[in-house]
C-alpha positions, -999 to 999 in steps of 0.1 A, spaced: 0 0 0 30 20 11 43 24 -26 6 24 -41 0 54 -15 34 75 -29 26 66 -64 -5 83 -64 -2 109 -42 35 118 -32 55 124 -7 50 157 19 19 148 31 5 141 62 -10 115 84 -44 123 102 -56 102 128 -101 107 134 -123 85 152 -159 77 142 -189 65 163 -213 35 144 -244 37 165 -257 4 170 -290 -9 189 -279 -45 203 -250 -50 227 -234 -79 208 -214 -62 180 -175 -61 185 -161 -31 213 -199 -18 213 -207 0 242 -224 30 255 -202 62 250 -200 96 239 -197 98 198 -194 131 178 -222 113 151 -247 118 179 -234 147 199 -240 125 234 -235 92 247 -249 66 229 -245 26 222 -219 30 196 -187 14 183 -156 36 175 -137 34 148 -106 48 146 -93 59 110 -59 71 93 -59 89 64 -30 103 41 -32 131 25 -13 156 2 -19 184 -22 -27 158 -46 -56 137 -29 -62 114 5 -62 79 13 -78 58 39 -47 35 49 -54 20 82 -82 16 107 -82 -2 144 -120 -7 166 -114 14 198 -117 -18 225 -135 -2 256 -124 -11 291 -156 -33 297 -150 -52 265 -108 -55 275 -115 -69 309 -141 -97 296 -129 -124 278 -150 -145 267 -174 -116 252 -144 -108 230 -138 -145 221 -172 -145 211 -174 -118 192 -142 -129 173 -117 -104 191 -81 -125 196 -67 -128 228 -39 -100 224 -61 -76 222 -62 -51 258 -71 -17 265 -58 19 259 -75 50 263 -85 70 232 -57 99 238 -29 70 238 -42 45 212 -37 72 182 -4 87 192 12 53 194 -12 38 168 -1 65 142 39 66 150 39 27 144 14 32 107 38 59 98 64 42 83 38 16 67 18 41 50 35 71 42 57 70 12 95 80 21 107 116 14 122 122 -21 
């Protein structure tokens, strides 16, 4: 994707990090939860996406995207086993995920420099 990414779009650009809510009715749906989410202005039973996009003077590209895990859904098990969510999966808070998240995508999605 890295080199698909620079082909079309360049180097210079820059990597943005958003979240998303999904709102959702049932309680059964991966990291769903109830939670504040910009799509509804309040909390509400919702997933959360988290989304990277590149972007240059030249165009944007979705290149990664990660399911914010909430604490409830980290701490039990067998909910995530159920709903397909592997073992390695744990916790971290919505300021922490995207710095670290992002600084580990950067060199997979960005083109080099030059």
């Amino acid at each position: 994707m890295r080199e698909y990414v620079g082909q079309q779009l360049g180097p210079d650009g820059v990597l943005i990090i958003d979240d998303t809510g999904f709102i959702k009715k049932g309680t059964t749906s991966a990291g769903v939860s109830r939670q504040y989410t910009g799509t509804s202005e309040k909390i509400d039973n919702c997933q959360i996406g988290v989304f990277a996009a590149y972007t240059t003077g030249h165009g944007r590209a979705v290149v990664d995207r990660e399911l914010y895990l909430p604490k409830s859904w980290a701490k039990d098990r067998e909910r995530c086993r159920e709903a397909k969510i592997p073992d390695e999966r744990t916790f971290a808070t919505k300021g922490s995920g995207p710095g670290a998240w992002s600084a580990a995508a950067l060199p997979r999605v960005c083109p080099p420099p030059g």
